[in-house]
C-alpha positions as CSV (number, residue, x, y, z in Angstrom):
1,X,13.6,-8.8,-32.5
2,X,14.4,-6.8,-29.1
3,X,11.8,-3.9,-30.6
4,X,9.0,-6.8,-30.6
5,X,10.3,-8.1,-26.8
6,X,10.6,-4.3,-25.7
7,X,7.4,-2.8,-27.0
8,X,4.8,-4.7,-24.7
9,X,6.4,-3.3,-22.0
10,X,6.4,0.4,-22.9
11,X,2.8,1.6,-21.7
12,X,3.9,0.2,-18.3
13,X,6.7,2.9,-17.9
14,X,3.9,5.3,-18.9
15,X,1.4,3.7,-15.6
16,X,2.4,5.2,-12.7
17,X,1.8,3.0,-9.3
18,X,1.1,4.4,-5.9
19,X,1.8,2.2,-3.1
20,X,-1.3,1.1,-1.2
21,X,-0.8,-1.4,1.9
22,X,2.3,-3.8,2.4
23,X,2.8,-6.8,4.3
24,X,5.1,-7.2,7.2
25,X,7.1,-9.9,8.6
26,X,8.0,-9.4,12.3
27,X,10.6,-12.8,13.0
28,X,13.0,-14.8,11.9
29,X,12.4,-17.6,8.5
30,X,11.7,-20.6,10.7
31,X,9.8,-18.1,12.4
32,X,7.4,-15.0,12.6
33,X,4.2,-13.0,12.8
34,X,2.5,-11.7,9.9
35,X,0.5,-7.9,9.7
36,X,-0.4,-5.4,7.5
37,X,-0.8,-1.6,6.5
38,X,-3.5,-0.1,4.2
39,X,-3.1,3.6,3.0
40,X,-6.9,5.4,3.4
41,X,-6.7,7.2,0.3
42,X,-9.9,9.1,1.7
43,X,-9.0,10.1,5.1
44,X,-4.7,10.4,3.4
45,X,-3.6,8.6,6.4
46,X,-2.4,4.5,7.0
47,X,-4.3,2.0,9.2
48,X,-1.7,-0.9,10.7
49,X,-4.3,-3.9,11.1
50,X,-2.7,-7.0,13.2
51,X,-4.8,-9.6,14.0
52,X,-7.7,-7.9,16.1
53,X,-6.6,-4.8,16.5
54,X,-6.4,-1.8,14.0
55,X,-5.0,1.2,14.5
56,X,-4.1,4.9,12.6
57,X,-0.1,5.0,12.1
58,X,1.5,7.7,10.8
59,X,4.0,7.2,7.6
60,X,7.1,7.2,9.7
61,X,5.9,4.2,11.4
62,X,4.9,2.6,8.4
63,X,7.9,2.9,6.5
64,X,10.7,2.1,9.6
65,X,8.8,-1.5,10.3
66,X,9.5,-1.7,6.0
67,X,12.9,-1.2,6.5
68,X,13.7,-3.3,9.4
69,X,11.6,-1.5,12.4
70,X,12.1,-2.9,16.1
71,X,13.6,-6.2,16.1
72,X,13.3,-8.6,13.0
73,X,10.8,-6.7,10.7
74,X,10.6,-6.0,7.2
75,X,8.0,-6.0,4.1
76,X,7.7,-8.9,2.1
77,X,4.6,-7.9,-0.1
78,X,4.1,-4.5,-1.4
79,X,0.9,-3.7,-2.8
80,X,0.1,-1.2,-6.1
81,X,-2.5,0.7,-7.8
82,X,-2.6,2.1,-11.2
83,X,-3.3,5.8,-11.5
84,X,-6.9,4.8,-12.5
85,X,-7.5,3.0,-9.6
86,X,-6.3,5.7,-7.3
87,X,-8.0,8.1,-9.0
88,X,-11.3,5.7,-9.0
89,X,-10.8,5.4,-5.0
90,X,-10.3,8.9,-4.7
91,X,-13.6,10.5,-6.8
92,X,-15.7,7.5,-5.2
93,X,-14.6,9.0,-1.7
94,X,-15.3,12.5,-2.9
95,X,-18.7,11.9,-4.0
96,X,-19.6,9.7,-0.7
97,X,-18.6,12.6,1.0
98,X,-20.8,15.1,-0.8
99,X,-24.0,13.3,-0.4
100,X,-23.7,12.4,3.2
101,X,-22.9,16.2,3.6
102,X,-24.7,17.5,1.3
């Protein structure tokens, strides 16, 4: 029985993920502000987007408002790719870039 509960799962330990944006909570539970990161995986650098205004950030910032930042801040949503999705992305990008410099 644990062989037929077990084996679904095994390709997933096969997938690898890639972390691709995460959502941050800037307050308190009764209380709080809500923004976002997105990695470019064309440019290979992360854009912070908070209500109107976006920004580049590098991965430092990124990753000290996931752990606890200034204040009250931390992630609450992390969002993945499959390998095949990155990859995807990533030849899409390539060949945009080839044709408008090629």
């Amino acid at each position: 029985m644990e062989k037929v509960l077990t084996q679904p799962y095994t390709q997933e330990k096969q997938t690898p993920y890639y972390l691709h944006g995460m959502l941050i909570h800037d307050g308190v539970a009764e209380n709080g502000h809500y923004f976002s990161y997105i990695y470019d995986r064309c440019k290979k650098h992360w854009w912070k987007m908070n209500d109107h205004r976006v920004e580049q950030v590098s991965e430092e910032i990124v990753f000290k408002d996931a752990f606890g930042g200034e204040g009250y801040r931390s992630a609450c949503n992390l969002l993945y790719i499959s390998k095949h999705i990155k990859d995807s992305i990533e030849k899409y990008n390539r060949q945009l870039f080839t044709e408008s410099h090629g």
